[in-house]
C-alpha atoms as an extended CHARMM CRD file, in Angstrom:
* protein
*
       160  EXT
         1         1  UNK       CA              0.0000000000        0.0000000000        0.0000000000  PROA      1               0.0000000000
         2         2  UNK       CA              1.1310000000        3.3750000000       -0.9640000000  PROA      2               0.0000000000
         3         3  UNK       CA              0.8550000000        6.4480000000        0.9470000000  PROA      3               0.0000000000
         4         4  UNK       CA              0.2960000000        9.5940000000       -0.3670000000  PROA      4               0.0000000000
         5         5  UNK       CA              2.8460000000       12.5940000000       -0.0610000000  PROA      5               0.0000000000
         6         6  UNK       CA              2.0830000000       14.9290000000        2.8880000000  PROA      6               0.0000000000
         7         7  UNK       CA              1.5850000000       18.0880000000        1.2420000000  PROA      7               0.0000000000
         8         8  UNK       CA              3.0700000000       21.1270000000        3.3390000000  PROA      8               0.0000000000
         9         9  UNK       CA              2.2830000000       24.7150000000        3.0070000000  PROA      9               0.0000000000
        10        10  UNK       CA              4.4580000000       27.2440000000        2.2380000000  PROA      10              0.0000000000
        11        11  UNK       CA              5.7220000000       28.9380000000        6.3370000000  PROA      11              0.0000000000
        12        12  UNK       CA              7.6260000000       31.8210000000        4.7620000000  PROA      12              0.0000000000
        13        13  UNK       CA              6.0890000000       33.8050000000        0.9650000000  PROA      13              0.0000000000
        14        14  UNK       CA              7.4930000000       36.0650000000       -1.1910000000  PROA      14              0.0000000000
        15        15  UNK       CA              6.0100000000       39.3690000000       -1.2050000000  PROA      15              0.0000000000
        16        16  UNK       CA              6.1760000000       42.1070000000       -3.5190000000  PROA      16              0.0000000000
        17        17  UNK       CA              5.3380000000       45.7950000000       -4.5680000000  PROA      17              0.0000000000
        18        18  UNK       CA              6.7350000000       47.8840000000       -6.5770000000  PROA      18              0.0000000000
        19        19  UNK       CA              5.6880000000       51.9300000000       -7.4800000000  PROA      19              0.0000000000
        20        20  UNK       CA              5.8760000000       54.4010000000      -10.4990000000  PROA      20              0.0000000000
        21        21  UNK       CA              6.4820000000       57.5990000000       -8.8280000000  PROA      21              0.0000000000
        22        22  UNK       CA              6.0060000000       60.4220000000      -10.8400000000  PROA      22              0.0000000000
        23        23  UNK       CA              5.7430000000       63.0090000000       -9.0840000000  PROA      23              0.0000000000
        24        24  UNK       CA              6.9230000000       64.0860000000       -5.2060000000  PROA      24              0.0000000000
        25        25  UNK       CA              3.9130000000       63.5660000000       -3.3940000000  PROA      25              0.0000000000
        26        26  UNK       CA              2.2030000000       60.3390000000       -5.7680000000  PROA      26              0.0000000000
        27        27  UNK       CA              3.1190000000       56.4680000000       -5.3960000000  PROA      27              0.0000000000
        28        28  UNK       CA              1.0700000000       54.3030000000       -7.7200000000  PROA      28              0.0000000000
        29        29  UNK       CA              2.0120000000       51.3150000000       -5.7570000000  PROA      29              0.0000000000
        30        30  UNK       CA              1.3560000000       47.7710000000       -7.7900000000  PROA      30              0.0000000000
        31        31  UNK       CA              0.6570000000       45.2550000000       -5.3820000000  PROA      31              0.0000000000
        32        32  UNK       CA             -0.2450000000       41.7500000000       -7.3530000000  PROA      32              0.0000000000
        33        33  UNK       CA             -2.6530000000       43.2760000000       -9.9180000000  PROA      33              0.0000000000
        34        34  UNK       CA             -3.6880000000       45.9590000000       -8.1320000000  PROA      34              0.0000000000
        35        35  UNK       CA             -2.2250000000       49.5770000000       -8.3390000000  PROA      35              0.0000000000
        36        36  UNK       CA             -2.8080000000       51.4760000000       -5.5460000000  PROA      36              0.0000000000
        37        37  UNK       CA             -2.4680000000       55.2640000000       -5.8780000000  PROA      37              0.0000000000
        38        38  UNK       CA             -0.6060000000       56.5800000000       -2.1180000000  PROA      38              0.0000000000
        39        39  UNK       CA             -0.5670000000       60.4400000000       -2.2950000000  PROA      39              0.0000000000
        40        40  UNK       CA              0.6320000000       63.2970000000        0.3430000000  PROA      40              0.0000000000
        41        41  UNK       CA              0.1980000000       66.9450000000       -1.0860000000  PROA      41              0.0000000000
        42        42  UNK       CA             -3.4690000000       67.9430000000       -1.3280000000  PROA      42              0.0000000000
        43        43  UNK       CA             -5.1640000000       65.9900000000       -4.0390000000  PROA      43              0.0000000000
        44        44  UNK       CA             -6.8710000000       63.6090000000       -2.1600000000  PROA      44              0.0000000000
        45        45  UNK       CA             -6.5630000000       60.4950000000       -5.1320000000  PROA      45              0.0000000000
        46        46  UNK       CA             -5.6200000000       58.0430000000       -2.2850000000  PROA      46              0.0000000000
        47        47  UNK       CA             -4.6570000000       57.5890000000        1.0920000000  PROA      47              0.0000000000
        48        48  UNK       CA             -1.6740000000       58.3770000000        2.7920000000  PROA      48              0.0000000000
        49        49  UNK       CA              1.4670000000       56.3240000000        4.0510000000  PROA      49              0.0000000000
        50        50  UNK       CA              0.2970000000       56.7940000000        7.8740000000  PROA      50              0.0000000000
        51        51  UNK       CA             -4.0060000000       56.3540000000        6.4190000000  PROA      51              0.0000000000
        52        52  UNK       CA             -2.3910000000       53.1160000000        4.8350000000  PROA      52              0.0000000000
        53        53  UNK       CA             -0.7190000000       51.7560000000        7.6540000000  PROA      53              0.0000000000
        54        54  UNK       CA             -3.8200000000       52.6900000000        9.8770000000  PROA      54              0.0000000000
        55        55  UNK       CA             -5.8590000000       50.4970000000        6.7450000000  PROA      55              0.0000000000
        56        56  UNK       CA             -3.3130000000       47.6100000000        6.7800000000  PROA      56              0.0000000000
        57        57  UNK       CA             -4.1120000000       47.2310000000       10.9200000000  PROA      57              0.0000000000
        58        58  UNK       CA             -7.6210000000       46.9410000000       10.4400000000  PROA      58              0.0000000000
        59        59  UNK       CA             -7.6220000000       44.6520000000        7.3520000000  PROA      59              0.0000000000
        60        60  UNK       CA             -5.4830000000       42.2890000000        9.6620000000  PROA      60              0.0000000000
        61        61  UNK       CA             -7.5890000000       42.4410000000       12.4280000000  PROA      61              0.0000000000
        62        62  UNK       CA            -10.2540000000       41.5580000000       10.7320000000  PROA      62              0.0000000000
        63        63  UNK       CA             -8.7420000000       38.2090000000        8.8910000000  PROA      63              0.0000000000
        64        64  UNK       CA             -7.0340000000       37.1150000000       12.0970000000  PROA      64              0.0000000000
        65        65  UNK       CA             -9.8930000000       37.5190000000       13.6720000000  PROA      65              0.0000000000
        66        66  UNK       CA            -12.4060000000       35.7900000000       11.7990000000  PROA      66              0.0000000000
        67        67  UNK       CA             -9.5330000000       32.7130000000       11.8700000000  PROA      67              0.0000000000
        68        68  UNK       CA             -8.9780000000       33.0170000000       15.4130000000  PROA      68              0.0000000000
        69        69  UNK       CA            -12.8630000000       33.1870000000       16.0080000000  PROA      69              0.0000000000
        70        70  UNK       CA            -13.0780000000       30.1500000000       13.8660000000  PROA      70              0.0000000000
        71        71  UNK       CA            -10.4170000000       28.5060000000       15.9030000000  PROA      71              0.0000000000
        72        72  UNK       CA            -12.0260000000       29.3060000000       18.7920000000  PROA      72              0.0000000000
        73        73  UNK       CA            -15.4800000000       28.3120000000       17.9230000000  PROA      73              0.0000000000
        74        74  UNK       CA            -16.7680000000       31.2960000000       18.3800000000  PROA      74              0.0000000000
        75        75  UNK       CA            -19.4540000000       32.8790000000       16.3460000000  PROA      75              0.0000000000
        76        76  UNK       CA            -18.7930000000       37.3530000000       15.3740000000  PROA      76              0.0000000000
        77        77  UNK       CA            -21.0360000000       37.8360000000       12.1050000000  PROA      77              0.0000000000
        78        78  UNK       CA            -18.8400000000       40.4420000000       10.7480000000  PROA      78              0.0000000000
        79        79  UNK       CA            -16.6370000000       43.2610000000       12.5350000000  PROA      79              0.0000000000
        80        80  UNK       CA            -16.9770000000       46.9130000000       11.9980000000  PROA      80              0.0000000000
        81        81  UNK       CA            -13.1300000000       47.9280000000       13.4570000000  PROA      81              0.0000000000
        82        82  UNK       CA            -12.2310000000       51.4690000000       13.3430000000  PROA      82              0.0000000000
        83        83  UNK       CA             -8.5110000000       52.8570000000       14.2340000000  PROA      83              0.0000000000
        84        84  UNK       CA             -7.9550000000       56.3650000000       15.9510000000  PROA      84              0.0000000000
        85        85  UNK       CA             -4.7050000000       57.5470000000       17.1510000000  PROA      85              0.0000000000
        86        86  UNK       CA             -5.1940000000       58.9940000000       19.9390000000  PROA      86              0.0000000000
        87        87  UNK       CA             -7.8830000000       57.9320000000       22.7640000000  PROA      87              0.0000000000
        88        88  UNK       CA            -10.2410000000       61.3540000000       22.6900000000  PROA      88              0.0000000000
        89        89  UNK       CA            -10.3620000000       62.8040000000       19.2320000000  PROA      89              0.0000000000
        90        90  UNK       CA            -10.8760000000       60.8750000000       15.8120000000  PROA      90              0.0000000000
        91        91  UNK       CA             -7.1300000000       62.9210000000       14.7380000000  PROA      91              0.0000000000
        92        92  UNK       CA             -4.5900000000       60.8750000000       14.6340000000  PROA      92              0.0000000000
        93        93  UNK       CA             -1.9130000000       61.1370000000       17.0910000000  PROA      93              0.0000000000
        94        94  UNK       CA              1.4060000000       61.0030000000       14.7820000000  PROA      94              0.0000000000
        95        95  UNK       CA              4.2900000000       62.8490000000       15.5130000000  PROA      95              0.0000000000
        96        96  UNK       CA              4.6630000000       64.8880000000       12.2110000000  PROA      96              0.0000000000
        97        97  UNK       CA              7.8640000000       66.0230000000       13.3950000000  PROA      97              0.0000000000
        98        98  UNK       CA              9.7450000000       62.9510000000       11.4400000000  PROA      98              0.0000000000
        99        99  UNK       CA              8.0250000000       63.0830000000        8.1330000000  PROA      99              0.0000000000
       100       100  UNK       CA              8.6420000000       66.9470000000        8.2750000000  PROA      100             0.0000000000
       101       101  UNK       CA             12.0500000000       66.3740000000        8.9770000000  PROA      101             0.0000000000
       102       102  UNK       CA             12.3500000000       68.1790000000       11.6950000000  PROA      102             0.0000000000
       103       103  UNK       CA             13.8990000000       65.7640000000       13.8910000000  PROA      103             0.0000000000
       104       104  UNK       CA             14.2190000000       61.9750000000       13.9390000000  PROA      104             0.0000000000
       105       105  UNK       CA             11.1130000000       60.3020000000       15.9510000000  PROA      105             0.0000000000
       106       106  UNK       CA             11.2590000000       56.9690000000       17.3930000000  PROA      106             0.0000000000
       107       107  UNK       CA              7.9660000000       56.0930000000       17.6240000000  PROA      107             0.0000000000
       108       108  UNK       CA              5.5440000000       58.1180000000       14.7530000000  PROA      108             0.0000000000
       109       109  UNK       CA              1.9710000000       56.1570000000       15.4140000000  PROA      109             0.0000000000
       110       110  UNK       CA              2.7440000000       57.1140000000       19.5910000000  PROA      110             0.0000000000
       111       111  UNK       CA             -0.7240000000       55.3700000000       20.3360000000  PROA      111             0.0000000000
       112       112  UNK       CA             -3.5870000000       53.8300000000       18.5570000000  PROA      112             0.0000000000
       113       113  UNK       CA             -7.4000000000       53.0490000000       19.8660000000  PROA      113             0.0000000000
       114       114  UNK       CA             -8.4120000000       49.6560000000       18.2180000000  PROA      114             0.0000000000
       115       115  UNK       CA            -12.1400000000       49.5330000000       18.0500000000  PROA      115             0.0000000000
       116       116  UNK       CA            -13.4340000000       45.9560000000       17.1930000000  PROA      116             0.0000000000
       117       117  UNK       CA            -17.2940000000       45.4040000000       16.9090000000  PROA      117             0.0000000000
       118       118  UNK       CA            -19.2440000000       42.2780000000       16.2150000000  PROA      118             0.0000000000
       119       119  UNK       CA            -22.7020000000       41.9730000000       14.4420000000  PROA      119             0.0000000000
       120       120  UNK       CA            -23.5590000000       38.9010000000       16.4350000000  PROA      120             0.0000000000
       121       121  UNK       CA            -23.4990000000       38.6420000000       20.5920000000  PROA      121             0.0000000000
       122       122  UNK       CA            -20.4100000000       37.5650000000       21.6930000000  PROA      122             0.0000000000
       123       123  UNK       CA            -19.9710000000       36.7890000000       25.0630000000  PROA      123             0.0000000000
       124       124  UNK       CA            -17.1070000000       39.2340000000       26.8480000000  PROA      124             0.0000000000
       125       125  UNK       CA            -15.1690000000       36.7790000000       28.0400000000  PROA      125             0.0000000000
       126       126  UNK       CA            -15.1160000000       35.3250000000       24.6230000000  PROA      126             0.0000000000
       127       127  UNK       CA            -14.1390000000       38.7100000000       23.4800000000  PROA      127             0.0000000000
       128       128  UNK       CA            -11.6780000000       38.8630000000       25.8670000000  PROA      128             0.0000000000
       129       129  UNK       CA            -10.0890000000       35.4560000000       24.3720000000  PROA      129             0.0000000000
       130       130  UNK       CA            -10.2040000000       36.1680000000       21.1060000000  PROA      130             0.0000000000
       131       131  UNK       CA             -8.6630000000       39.6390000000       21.5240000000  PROA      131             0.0000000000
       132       132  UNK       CA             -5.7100000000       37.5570000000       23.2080000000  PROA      132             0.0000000000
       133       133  UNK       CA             -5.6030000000       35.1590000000       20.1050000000  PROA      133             0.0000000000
       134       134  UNK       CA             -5.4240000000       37.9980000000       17.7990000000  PROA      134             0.0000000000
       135       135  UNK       CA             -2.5080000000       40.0350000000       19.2230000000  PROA      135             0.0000000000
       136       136  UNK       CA             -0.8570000000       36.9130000000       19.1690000000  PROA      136             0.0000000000
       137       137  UNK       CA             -1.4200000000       36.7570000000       15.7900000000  PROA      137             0.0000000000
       138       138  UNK       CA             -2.0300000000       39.6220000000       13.6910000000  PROA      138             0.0000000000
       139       139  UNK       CA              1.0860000000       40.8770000000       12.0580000000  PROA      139             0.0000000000
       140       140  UNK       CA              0.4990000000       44.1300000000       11.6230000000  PROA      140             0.0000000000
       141       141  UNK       CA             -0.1450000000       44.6770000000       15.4880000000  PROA      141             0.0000000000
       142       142  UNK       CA              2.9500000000       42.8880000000       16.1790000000  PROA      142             0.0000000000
       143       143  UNK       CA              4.7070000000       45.7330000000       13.8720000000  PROA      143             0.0000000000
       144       144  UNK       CA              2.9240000000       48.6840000000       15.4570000000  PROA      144             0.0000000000
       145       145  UNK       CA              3.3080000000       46.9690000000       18.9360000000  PROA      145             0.0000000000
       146       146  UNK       CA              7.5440000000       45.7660000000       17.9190000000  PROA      146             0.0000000000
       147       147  UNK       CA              7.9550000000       50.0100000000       16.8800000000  PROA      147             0.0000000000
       148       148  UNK       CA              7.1050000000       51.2500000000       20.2150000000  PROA      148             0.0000000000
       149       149  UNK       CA              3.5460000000       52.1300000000       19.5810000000  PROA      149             0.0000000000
       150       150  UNK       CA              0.8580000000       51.3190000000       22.3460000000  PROA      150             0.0000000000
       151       151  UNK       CA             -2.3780000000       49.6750000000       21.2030000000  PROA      151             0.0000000000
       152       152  UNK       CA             -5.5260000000       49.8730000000       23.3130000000  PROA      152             0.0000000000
       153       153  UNK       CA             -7.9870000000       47.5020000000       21.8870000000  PROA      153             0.0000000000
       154       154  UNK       CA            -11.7710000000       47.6220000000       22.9360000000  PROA      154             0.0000000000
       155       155  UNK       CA            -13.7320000000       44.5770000000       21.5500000000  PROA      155             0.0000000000
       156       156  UNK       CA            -17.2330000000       44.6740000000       21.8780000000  PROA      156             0.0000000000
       157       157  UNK       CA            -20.6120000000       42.7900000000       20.6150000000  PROA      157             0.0000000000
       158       158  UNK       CA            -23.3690000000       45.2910000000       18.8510000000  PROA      158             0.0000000000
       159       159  UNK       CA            -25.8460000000       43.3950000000       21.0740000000  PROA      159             0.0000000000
       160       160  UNK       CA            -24.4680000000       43.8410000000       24.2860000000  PROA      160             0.0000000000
């Protein structure tokens, strides 16, 4: 009797982009088949570096957390996740100073307010689990959290 070959996936991926800059404010980024347009300067064709990074969290949080929630047995709907810097105003709280070049900052995105909603009820202390499973997990917070920034997560259920 034969067996069959144990397929493994892939643990580390190649990824790529790659940008036509032509001008100094405008980054069509190409990303796969996608080209992404990342401005600064007033024009308002796409988001910024920072808005990016700020997408890039929440797009994370919500695929680890619909795995982790799957891995947990635990049943969220869908999330509606929102990112502010900054724990009283919907401005972000960057420190300019570095991308002005005024001085060198160690830590841009200083702190970030991680709201995480779920369309069905959700227990807290399943919240609280999954929350734990996804900083674990999620790459991007790992980055933000690696750089120095704090992250103060709220996870909540709309029908609470």
């Amino acid at each position: 009797m034969s067996s069959s070959p144990t397929i493994r996936p892939k643990t580390t991926v190649k990824l790529r982009a790659k940008a036509n800059c032509p001008s100094h404010s405008l980054a069509n980024v190409e990303i796969r088949n996608l080209v992404v347009p990342v401005e600064r300067g007033g024009t308002n064709i796409g988001p910024t570096p920072t808005d990016t990074a700020l997408a890039a969290l929440i797009g994370c949080t919500n695929v680890i957390g619909h795995k982790c929630a799957k891995s947990l047995d635990i049943s969220v709907g869908h999330f509606d996740i929102s990112a502010v810097c900054g724990l009283r105003s919907a401005v972000c709280e960057f420190d300019r100073r570095g991308v002005t070049l005024a001085e060198e900052i160690d830590v841009p995105f200083q702190r970030i307010h991680l709201s995480v909603e779920t369309s069905e009820l959700v227990s807290q202390p399943d919240l609280d689990r999954l929350a734990a499973e996804v900083a674990k997990f999620c790459p991007l917070a790992k980055l933000f959290r690696q750089a120095g920034t704090e992250i103060i997560e709220e996870w909540t259920s709309s029908n609470n």
